[in-house]
C-alpha positions in Angstrom: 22.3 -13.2 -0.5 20.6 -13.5 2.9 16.8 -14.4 2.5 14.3 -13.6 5.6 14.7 -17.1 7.1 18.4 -16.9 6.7 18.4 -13.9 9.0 15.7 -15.7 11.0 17.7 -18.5 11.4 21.2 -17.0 11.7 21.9 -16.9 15.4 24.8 -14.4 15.1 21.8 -12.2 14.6 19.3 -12.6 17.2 21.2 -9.9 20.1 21.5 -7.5 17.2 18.9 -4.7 16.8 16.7 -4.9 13.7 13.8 -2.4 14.6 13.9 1.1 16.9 11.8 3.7 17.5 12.7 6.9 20.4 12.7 4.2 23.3 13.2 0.5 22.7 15.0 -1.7 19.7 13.6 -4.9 19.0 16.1 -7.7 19.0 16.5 -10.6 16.2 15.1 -12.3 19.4 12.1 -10.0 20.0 10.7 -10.9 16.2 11.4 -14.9 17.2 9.5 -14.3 20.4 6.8 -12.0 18.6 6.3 -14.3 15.8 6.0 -17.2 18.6 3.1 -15.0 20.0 1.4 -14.2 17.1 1.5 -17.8 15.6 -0.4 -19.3 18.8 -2.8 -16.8 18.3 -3.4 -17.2 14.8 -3.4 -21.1 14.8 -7.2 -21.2 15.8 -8.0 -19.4 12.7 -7.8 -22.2 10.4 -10.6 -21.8 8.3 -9.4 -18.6 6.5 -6.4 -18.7 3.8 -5.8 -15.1 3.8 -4.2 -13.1 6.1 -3.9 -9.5 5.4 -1.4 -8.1 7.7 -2.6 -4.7 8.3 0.6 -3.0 10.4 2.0 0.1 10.0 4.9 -1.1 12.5 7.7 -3.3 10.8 9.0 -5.4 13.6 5.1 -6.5 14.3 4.8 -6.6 10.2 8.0 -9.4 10.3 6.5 -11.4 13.2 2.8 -11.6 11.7 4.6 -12.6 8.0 6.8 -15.8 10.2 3.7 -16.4 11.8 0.9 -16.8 8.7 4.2 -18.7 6.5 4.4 -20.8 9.4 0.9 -21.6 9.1 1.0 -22.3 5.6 -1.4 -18.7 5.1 -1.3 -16.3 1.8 -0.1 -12.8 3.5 -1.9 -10.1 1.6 -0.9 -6.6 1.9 -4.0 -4.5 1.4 -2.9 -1.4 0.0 -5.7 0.2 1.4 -8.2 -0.5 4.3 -11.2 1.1 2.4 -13.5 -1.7 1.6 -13.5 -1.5 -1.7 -10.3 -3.1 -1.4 -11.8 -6.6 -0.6 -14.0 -7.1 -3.0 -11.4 -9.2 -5.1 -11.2 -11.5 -1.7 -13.7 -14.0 -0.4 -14.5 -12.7 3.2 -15.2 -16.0 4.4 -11.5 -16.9 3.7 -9.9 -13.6 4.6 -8.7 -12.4 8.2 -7.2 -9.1 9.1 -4.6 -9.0 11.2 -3.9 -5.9 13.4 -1.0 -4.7 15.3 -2.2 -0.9 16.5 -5.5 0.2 17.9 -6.1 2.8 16.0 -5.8 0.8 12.5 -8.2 -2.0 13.8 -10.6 0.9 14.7 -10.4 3.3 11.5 -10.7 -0.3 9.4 -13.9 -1.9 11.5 -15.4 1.7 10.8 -15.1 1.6 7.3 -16.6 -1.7 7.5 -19.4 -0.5 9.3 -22.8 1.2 7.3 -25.1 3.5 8.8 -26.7 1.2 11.3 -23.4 0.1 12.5 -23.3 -3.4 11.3 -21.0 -5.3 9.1 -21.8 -4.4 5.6 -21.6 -7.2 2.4 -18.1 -9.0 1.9 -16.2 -7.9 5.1 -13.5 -9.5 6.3 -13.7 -11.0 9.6 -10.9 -8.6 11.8 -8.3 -9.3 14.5 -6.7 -7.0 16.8 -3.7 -8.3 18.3 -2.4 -4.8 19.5 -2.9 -6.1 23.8 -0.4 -8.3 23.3 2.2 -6.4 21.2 1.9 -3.7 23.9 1.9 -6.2 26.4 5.0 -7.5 25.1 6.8 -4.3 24.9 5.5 -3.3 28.3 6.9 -6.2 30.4 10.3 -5.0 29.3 10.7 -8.1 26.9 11.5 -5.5 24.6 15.0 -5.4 23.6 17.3 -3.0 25.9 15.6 0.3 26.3 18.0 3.5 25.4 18.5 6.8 27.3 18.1 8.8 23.5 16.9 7.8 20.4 20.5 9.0 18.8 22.1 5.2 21.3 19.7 2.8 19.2 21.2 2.1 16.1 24.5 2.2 17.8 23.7 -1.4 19.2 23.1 -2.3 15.1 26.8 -3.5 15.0 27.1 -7.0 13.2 28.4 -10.0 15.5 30.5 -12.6 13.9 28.9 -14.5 11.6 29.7 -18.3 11.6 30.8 -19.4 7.8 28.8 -22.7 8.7 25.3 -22.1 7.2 22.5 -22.6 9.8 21.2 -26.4 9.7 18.0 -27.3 11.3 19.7 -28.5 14.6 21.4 -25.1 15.0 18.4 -23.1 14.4 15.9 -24.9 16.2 18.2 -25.1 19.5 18.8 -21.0 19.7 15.3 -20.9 19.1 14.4 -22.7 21.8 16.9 -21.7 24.0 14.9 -17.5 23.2 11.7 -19.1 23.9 12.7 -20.8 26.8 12.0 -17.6 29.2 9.8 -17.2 32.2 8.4 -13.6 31.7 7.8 -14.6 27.8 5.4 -17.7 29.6 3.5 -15.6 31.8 3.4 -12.5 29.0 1.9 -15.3 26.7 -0.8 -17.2 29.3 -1.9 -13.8 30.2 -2.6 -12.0 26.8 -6.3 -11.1 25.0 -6.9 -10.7 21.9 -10.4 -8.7 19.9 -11.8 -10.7 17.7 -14.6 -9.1 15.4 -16.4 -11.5 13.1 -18.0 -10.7 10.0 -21.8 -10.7 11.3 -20.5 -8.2 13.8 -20.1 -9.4 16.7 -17.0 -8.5 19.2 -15.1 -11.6 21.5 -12.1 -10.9 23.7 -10.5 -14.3 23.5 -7.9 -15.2 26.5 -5.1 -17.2 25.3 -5.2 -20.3 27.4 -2.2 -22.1 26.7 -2.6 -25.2 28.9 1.4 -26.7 27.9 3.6 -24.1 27.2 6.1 -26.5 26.1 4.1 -28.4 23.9 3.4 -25.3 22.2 7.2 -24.2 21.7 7.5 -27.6 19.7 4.8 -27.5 17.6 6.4 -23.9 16.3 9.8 -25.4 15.8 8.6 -27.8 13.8 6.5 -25.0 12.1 10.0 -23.6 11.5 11.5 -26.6 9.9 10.8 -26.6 5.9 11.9 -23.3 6.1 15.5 -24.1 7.4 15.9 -27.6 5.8 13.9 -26.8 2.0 15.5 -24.3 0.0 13.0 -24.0 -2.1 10.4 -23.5 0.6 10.7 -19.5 0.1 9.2 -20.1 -3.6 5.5 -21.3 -2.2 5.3 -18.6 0.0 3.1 -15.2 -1.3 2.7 -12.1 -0.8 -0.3 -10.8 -2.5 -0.6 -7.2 -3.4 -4.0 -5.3 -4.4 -3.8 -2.9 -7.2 -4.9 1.0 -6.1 -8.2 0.5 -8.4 -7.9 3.6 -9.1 -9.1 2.5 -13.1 -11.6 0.0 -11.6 -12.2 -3.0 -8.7 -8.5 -3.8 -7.4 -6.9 -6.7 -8.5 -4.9 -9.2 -7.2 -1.5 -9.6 -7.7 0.3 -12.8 -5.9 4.2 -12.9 -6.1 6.5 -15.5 -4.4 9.2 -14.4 -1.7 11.6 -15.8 -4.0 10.0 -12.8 -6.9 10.7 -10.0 -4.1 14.1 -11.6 -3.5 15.0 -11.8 -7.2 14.1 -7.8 -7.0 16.1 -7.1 -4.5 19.5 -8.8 -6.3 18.3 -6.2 -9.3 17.6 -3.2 -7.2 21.0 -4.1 -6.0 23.1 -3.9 -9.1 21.6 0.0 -9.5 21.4 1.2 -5.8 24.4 3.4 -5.0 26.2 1.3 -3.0 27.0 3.4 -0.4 23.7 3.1 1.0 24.4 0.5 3.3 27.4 1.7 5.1 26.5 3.0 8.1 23.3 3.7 7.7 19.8 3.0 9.6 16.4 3.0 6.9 13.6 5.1 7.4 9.9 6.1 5.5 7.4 8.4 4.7 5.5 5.4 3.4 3.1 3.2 5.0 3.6 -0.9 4.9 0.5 -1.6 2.9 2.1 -0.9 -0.4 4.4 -3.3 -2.5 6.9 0.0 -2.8 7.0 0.1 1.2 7.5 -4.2 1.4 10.3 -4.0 -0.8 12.0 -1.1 -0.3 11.3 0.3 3.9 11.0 -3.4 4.6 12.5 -6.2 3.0 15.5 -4.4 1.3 16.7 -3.0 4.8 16.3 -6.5 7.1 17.9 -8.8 4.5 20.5 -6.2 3.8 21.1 -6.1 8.0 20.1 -2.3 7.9 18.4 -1.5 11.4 14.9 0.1 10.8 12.7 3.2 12.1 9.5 1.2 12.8 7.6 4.4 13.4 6.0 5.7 10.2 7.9 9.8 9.4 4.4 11.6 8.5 5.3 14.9 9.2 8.8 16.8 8.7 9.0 17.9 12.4 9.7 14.1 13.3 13.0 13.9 11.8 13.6 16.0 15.2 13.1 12.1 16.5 16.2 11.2 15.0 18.7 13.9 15.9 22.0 12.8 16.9 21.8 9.6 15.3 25.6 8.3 14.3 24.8 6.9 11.0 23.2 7.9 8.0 19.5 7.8 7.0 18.4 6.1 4.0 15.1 7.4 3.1 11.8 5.8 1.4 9.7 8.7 0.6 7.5 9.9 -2.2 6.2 13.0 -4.2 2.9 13.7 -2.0 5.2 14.0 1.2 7.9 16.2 -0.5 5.3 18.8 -1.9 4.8 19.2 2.6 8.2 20.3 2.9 9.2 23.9 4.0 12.3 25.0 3.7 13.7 23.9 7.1 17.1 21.5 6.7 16.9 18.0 8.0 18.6 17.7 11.1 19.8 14.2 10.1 22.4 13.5 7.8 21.0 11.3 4.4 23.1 9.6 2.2 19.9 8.2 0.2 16.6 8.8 -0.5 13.7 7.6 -2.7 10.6 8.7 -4.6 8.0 6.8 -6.4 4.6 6.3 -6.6 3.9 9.3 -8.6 5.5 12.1 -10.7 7.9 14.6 -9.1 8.0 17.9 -10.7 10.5 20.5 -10.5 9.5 22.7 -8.0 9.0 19.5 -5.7 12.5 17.6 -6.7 14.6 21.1 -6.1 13.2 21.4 -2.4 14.0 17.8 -2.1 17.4 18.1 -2.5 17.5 21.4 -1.1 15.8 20.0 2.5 18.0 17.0 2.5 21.0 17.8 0.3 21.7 14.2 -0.9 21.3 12.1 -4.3 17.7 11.1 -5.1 16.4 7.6 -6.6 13.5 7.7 -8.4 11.8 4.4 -8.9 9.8 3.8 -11.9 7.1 0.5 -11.3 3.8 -0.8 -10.5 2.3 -3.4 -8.3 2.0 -6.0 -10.7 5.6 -5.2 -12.0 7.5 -4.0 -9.2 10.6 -1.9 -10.1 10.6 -1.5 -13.7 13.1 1.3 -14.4 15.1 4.4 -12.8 17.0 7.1 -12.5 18.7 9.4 -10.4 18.2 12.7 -12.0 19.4 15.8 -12.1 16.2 17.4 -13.6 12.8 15.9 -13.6 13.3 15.4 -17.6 15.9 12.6 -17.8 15.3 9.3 -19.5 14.1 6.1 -17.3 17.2 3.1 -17.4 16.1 -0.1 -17.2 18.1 -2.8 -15.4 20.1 -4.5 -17.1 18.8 -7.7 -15.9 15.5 -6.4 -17.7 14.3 -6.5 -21.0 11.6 -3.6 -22.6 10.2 -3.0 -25.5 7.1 -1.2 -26.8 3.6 -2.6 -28.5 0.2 -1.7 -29.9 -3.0 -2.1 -28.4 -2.9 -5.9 -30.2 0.3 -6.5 -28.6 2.2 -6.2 -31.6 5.8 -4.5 -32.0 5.2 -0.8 -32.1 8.9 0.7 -33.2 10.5 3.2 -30.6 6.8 4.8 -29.6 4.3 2.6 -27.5 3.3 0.9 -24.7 6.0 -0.8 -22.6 6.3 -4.1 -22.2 8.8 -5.3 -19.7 10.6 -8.7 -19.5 12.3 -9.7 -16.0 12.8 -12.8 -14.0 10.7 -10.3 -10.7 8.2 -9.6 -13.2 5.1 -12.1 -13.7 7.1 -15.3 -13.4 9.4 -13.7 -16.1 6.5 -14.1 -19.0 6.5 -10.2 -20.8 3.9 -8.1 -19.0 2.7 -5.1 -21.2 1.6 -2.3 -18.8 -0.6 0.5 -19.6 1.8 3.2 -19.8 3.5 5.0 -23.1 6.8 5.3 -23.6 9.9 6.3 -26.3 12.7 3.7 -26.1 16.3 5.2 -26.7 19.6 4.0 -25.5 21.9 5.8 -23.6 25.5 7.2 -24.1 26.7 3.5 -22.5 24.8 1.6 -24.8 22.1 0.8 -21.9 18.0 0.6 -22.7 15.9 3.8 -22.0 13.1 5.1 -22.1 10.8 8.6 -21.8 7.8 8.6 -20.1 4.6 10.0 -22.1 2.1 8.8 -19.9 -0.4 6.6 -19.0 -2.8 5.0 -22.4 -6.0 6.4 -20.7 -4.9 9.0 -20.3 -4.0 10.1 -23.7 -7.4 10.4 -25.0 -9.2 11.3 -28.4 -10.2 14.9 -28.9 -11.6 16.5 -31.8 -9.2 13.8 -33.7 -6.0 15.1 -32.1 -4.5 13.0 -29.5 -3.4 14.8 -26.6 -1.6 14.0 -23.5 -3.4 15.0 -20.4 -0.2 14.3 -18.1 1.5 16.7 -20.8 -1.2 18.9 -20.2 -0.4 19.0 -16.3 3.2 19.9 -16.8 2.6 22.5 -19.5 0.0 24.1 -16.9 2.1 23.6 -13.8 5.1 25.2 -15.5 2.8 28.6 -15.6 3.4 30.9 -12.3 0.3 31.2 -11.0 0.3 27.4 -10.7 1.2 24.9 -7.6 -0.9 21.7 -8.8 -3.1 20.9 -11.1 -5.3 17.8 -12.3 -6.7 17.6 -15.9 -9.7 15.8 -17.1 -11.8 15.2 -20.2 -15.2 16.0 -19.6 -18.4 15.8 -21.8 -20.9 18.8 -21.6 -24.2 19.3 -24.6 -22.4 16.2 -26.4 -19.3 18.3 -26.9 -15.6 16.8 -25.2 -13.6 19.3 -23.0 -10.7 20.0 -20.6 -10.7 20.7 -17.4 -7.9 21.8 -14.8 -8.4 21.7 -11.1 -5.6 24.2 -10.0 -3.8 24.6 -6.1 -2.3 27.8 -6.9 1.5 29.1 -6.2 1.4 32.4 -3.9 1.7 34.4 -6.8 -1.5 33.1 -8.4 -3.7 33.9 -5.2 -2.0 37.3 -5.0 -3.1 37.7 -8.4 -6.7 36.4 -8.0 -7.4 39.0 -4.8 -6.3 41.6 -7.1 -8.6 41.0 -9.5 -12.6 39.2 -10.2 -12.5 35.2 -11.1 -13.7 36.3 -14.8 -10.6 38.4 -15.4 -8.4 35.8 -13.7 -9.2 33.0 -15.7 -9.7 35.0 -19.1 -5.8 36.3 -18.3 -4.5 32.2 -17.5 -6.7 31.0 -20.7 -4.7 33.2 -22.9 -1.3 32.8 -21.8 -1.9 29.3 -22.0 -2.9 29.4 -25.3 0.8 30.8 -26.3 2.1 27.3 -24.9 -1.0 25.0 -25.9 -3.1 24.1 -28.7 -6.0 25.8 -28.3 -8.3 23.1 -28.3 -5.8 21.5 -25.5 -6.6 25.0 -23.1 -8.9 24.0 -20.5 -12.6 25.1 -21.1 -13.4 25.1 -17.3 -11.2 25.9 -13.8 -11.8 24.8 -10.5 -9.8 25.9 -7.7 -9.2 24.4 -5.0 -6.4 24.0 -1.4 -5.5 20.5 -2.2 -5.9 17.8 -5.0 -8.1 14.9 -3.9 -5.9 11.9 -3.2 -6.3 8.3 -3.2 -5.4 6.1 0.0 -1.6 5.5 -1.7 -1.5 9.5 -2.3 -1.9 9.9 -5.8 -4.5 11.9 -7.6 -8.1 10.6 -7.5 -9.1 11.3 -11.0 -12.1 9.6 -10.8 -13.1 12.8 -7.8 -11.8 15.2 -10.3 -13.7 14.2 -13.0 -17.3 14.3 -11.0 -16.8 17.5 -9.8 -16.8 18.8 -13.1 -19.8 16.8 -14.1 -20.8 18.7 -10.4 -19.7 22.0 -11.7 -21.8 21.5 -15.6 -24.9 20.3 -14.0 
């Protein structure tokens, strides 16, 4: 299997296209020159460990990760930019690295507080966006194309030599890309923003008095990583948890972890998602299901990659005319957006996870892009854990067969086919079992193979009136009703007594329904056809209706919002 240095390395792929957007492709040789760039400007910083590579743009994502590895940095994917999200970090230690403008500004104002200084435990920042645009803008930018539909055409593989890359090989193409003119002058004059953690803003002027000397130092930079083998296994990634149950968490995993994912994801993928085909995503960077899957899957597998984030259906217009098939990295929050208009690309594959796709959503998935659907099962501390490619939102979860799961107590003892699953996996916490905090039903399928139904998450099967009841069973039971688009449901306390409550987005039928009639009438009529389908205890004491379900920075529901606002509502 290729590995990122590999392709890195590999100079049958440095005039092949690895990133597009609508008007440029970025070379293997852009990322060598990029990551060139990016490591002169980084080597100053010295005294921090961390660098969290805040880029919504893959090819800038690939040259920052060559650049901190080459400086023997911990990249951290932040997951979010709220800074909540660096608490778990030491802010002396930590730098954040920016590609685009507009994410170095939205993150130093979340950094600010009232009086528009620096509040406790920030992170010092760094925008490098000047010289990425600079970059692009002095036409060093792989060839430019007349339509967006011409990029990936220029994807096609060279010949690849059978002789693995040695040292010698690689270090002389790179040299021979970095030995350009324009690439001289881009770099000598570049400026970078630098805002440190008391506040304060420098525009730093990258002075590079021997450009040479500079060129060696970064070939030698290169050097363990095309002479050690092993050198991939004391690299990180570190991944912060949502938080959405606390403080994030940390969660450090080797290249070699992702790349042992990747040959699993591999044995389950269909394997016609590579031919022909160019990747594309709905899903930001910051996330470990957007490294592995709209970033690291694509460029070891050689699939050319959409850099530009798909936020909005219309921008599939972007890709009309393309000549090869899209595979797509999407989840449930953007396929709830759709309307009913058909993609205009052709998609052999595309992905969900990140949250639970119901019925309504999963048929106007398949009706808007009319191809098979992957739904991925896993966490950030586990990765891909099971999944499935369903035919209704009800099938069983498969595990891998390179995976192990079985189920446990609270004390970590064997539980039978009910409890909470506990998954064994060389990509999984150094292969040691991790027990996650999810409930599940083993069973084994009609080939023999381990699987599983998803009950829900531990907290959130809570205690009421000595019944235990499922409040993600809850959601689907109240979901499934007519008058209901969405819903989020909580236990709340109210006089010392425990109750439910359901925030509702209602369908069109439910608002027709509540403009023909008073709130009072509206809920009475829901509570009791409810509590045909539900225990009665189970039928939510208190509504709240609202256009959209809060959301937490990795679009799932904010629970912790939900629950205050009935606290809001009792008060």
């Amino acid at each position: 299997m290729k590995t990122l240095f590999s392709v890195y390395a590999d100079s049958g792929n440095h005039d092949r296209v690895m990133f597009f957007d609508a008007t440029a492709g970025f070379l293997g040789r852009d990322i060598i020159r990029l990551s060139f760039i990016c490591t002169e400007c980084l080597r100053r910083y010295s005294d921090y460990d961390d660098f969290v590579v805040a880029t919504d743009n893959s090819a800038h994502m690939l040259a920052l990760m060559y650049a901190g590895w080459f400086l023997g940095k911990n990249i951290v994917q932040p997951n979010t930019l709220q800074p909540e999200g660096f608490r778990v970090f030491d802010a002396k230690c930590t730098l954040c690295v920016f590609s685009e403008e507009g994410i170095f500004t939205d993150a130093e104002n979340h950094f600010r507080n009232e009086d528009g200084a620096y509040g406790i435990n920030s992170p010092a920042l760094l925008d490098l966006s000047g010289i990425f645009g600079k970059y692009r803008s002095e036409c060093l930018c792989g060839p430019r194309y007349s339509s967006p539909a011409e990029a990936p055409l220029a994807c096609q593989k060279t010949e690849e030599s059978e002789k693995e890359n040695d040292y010698e090989t690689a270090a002389g193409s790179v040299r021979a890309i970095l030995d350009d003119v324009s690439l001289r002058e881009t770099v000598r004059s570049c400026t970078e923003t630098y805002a440190a953690p008391d506040g304060q803003k420098k525009n730093i002027k990258i002075s590079d008095s021997d450009f040479c000397q500079s060129v060696d130092r970064f070939i030698a930079c290169l050097s363990p990583f095309v002479k050690d083998r092993n050198a991939e296994e004391k690299l990180t990634i570190t991944g912060l948890t949502s938080g959405s149950t606390g403080l994030p968490k940390r969660v450090p995993r080797t290249l070699g972890d992702f790349y042992r994912e990747i040959e699993c994801v591999r044995n389950f993928i269909l394997p016609s998602y590579a031919d022909n085909t160019v990747g594309a995503a709905t899903v930001t960077n910051f996330h470990a299901y957007g490294v592995l899957f709209r970033f690291l899957l694509p460029v070891i597998s050689e699939i050319p990659v959409y850099v530009s984030m798909l936020e909005y259906q219309e921008q599939f217009m972007n890709l009309r005319g393309l000549s090869r098939n899209l595979f797509l990295i999407s989840n449930p929050g953007f396929f709830k957006r759709l309307d009913d208009t058909v993609c205009p690309v052709r998609v052999n594959l595309m992905m969900s996870a990140g949250g639970r796709l119901t019925a309504p959503v999963f048929r106007k998935a398949k009706a808007v892009y009319d191809a098979p659907l992957l739904e991925i099962y896993g966490s950030t501390e586990t990765g891909v854990m099971a999944y499935r490619y369903p035919e209704n939102t009800e099938e069983e979860w498969l595990v891998p067969s390179v995976s192990r799961v079985e189920t446990v107590d609270e004390e970590g003892n064997a539980a039978g086919d009910t409890g909470l699953v506990r998954i064994t996996s060389a990509h999984v916490n150094g292969g040691v079992p991790y027990t996650g905090s999810d409930v599940i039903r083993l069973s084994e399928n009609s080939c023999g193979r381990q699987s599983f139904t998803l009950l829900g998450r531990s907290d959130r099967i809570i205690k009421l009136e000595d019944n235990r009841v499922s409040l993600d069973e809850l959601e689907k039971i109240i979901t499934a009703h007519e008058f209901i688009r969405e819903c989020a449901v909580v236990k709340f306390e109210q006089k010392g007594r425990e109750f439910i409550g359901a925030m509702l987005v209602l369908s069109d039928t439910g608002r027709r329904e509540l403009s023909s009639v008073t709130h009072g009438r509206f809920f009475i009529r829901l509570r009791n056809e409810l509590g045909r389908v539900m225990i009665k205890l189970t039928v939510p004491r208190r509504f709240i209706i609202t256009d959209e379900l809060p959301l937490t920075d990795s679009r799932k529901i904010a629970y912790k919002k939900v629950e205050r606002a009935f606290y809001h509502e009792s008060a």
